[in-house]
N, C-alpha and C positions, 0 to 999 in steps of 0.2 A: 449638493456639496461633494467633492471630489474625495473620493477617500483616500487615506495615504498607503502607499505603497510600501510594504517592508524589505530592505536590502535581503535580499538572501545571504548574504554572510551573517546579520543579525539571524536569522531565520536559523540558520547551519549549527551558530553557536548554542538558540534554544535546544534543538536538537540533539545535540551533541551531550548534553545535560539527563537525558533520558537514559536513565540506566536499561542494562539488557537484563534478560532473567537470570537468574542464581541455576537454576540446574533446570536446562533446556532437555526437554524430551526430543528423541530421534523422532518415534513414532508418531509423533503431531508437527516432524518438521520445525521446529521453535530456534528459527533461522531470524535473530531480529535486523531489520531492513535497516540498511547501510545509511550513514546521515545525505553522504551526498546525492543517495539514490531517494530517498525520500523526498527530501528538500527539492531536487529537480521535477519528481511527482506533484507534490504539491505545489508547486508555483507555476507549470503547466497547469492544472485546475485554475489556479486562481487567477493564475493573469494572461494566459491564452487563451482560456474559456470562461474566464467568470463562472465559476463552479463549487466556490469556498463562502469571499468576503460576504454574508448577509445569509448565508444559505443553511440549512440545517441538514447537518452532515453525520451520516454512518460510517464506522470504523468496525468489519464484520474482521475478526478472528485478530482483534486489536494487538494482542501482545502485551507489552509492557505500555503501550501509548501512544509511540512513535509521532506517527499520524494522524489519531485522533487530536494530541496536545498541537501539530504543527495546523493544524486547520483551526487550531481554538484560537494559536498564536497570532494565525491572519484575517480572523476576523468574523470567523464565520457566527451566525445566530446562535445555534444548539448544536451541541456535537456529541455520541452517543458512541461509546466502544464496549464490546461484547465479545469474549473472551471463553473458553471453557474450562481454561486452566485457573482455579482458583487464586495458584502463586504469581498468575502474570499481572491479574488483576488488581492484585494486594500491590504488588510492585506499581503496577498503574500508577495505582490512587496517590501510590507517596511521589511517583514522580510527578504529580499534579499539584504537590504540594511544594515540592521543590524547585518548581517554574514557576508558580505564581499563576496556574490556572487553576486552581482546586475548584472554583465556582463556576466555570465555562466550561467542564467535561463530567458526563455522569456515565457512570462503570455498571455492567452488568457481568456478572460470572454464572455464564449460560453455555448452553449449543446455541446455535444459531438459529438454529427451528424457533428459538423464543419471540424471536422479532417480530411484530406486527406494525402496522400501523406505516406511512411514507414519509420518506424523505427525499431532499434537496440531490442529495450525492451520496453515492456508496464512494467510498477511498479502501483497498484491501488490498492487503497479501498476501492470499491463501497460502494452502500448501501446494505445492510445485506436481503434487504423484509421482516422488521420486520414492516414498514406503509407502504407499497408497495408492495402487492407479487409479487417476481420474478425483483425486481430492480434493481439487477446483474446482471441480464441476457443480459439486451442493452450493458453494460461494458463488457462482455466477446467478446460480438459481435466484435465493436469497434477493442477490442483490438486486435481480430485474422485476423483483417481486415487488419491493420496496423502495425503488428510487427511480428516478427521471432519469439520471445519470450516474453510470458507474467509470471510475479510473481503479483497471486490476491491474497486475504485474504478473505475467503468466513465463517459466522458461520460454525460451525462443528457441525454433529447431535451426536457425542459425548456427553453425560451431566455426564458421570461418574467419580462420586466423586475421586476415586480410580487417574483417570489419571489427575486430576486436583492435586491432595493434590502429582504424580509421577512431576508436572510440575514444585512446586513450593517447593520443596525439594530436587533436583536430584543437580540443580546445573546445568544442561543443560535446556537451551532456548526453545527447541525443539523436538522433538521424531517424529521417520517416522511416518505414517498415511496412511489409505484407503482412496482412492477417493468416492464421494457422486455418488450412481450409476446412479441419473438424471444427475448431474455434467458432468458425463464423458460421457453419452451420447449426451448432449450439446454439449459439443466439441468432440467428432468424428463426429458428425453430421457438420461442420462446418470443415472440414479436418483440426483440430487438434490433439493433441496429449500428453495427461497427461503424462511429465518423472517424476513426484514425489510429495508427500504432504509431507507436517510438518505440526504438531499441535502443537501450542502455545498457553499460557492463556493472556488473554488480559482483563485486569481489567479499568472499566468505572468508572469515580466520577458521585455521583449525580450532575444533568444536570438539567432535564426536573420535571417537575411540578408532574407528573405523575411516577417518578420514590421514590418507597418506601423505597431504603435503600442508606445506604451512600456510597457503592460501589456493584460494580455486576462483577466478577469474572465469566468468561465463555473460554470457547475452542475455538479458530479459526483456520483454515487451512490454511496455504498459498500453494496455488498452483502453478506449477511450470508447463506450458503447453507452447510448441511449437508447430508451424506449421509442417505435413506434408510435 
């Protein structure tokens, strides 16, 4: 039987229902993922790789939900978000109550180190290492530890204007991409294996005390790595 397809605008508006955290820490990054950039992450998984609908999916450094709810939204078997933050958790939960998934997503309030056992798909957006170098790196870990397939969102060393002003005029979400030549040594070092990037722009509102303008427009990658 064919399964149904959900509009992404249905998809954008569950999304969009996910509240962000109450008072986001710099130093853990608690940058919550943009609807449009999520929702275009996740329907790549699920309908250009069959990577969601039926599958039993991780959401490592979950946030308030984002992600994990939008993978429970499309279908997937089991879906698991795991958080360090106590408060993002608790937010979580009530936004699973608030969409009408409270029973298709179970919350844990851990490090990541707690994870055992595999799954279908990692879905994450770690922290960037923009107060931590290399704060990605533990979530790549993790993720190839534990799943078949990982989709990250890592900055892009991209900063050209050109492909920023190609992202938000094209009318398309996305555009292939080179992998970061540390990136991919990362993971073949860790017998992974990069099948694909897309860059996307991913636009932040002023947040943090330290941030000087009222939005910051920049490049990300999602990458798209399975295991050997």
């Amino acid at each position: 039987m064919q399964r149904r397809i959900v509009r992404k605008l249905d998809l954008e508006m569950l999304l969009s229902q996910v509240a962000p955290h109450p008072t986001p820490k710099p130093s853990l990054e608690q940058y919550t993922i943009p609807v449009d950039v999520a929702a275009t992450m996740l329907y790549i998984a699920a309908y250009m790789h069959n990577d969601i609908v039926g599958k039993t999916v991780l959401d490592l450094g979950c946030g308030t939900g984002r992600l994990a709810l939008g993978a429970a939204f499309l279908g997937a078997k089991q879906v698991l978000g795991i958080d360090v933050d106590k408060t993002a958790i608790n937010v979580a939960s009530e936004n699973s109550v608030n969409t009408g998934l409270r029973d298709k997503v179970q919350w844990i309030a851990a490090d990541i180190d707690a994870v055992h056992g595999k799954f279908d798909t990692v879905l994450q957006n770690p922290p960037f290492g923009v107060q931590r170098r290399k704060a990605d790196r533990k979530f790549l870990e993790k993720a190839l530890e534990t799943s078949k397939v990982v989709y990250s969102l890592h900055k892009s060393l991209q900063k050209d204007r050109v492909l920023i002003n190609k992202l938000k005029g094209s009318g398309n979400p996305f555009v292939p991409a080179f992998p970061s030549p540390f990136l991919k040594n990362h993971v073949e070092e860790r017998d992974g294996k990069i099948r694909c990037v897309y860059a996307m722009l991913m636009v932040i509102p002023h947040m943090f005390h330290f941030h000087t303008k009222r939005k910051h427009e920049f490049v990300v990658d999602l990458y798209v790595i399975e295991r050997k």
